[in-house]
C-alpha positions in Angstrom: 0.0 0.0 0.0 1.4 3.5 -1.2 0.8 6.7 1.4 1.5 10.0 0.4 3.1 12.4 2.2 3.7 16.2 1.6 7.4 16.7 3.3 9.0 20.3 3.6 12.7 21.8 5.0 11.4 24.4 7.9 14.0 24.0 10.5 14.5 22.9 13.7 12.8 25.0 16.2 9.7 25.6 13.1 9.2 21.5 12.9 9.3 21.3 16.4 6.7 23.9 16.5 4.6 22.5 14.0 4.6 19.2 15.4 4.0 20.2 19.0 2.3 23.4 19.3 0.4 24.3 16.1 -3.7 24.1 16.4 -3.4 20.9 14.3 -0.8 19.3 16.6 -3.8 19.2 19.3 -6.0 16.8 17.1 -5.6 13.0 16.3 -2.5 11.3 15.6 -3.5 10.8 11.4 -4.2 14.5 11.6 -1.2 16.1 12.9 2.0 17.0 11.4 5.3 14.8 12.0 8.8 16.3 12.8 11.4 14.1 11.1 14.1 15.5 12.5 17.3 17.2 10.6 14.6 20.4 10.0 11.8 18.4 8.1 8.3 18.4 8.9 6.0 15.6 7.2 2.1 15.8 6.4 0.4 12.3 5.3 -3.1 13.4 3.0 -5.4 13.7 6.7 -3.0 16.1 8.2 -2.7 18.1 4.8 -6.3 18.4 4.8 -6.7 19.3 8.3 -4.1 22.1 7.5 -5.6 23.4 4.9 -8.5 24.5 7.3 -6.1 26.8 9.2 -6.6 30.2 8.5 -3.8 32.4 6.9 -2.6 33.9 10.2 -1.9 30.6 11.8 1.4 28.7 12.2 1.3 25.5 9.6 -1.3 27.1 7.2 -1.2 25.8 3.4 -1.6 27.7 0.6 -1.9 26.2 -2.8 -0.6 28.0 -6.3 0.7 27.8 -9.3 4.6 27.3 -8.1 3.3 24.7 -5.6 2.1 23.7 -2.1 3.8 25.5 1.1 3.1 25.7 4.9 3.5 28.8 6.4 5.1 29.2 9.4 4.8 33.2 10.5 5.8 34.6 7.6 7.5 32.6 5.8 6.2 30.3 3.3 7.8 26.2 2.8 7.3 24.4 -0.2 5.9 20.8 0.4 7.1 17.8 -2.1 5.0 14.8 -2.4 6.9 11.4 -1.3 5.2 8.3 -1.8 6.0 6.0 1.5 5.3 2.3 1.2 3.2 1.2 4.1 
């Protein structure tokens, strides 16, 4: 079974944030984001979806245009690459 996941490079202390103190941290396991380590944050398709019902002013928002998905962390915007993860 194939699982897609949305990866980005947002640093230490933002990963750490994301994955511990954002509004989507708070909710199931599925539906939060996951800190890798080495600065990477990972989404699988729930937690993108949950993100994407952030709004703009909140930590680990996604926004979706023609260069590409990103989370937002402040004000500063990662770009998220789809990895396919065999389950």
């Amino acid at each position: 079974m194939q699982n897609r996941w949305f990866v980005a490079v947002v640093g230490a202390d933002n990963a750490a944030l994301l994955a511990t103190e954002s509004r989507t941290a708070m909710l199931a396991r599925e539906y939060r984001p996951k800190d890798l380590g080495d600065g990477r944050i990972a989404l699988s398709e729930l937690a993108l979806g949950a993100s994407r019902e952030l709004g703009e002013e909140e930590d680990g928002a996604i926004t979706e245009d023609g260069e590409g998905l990103r989370i937002w962390v402040g004000d500063d915007g990662y770009e998220l690459d789809v990895t396919d993860i065999s389950a």
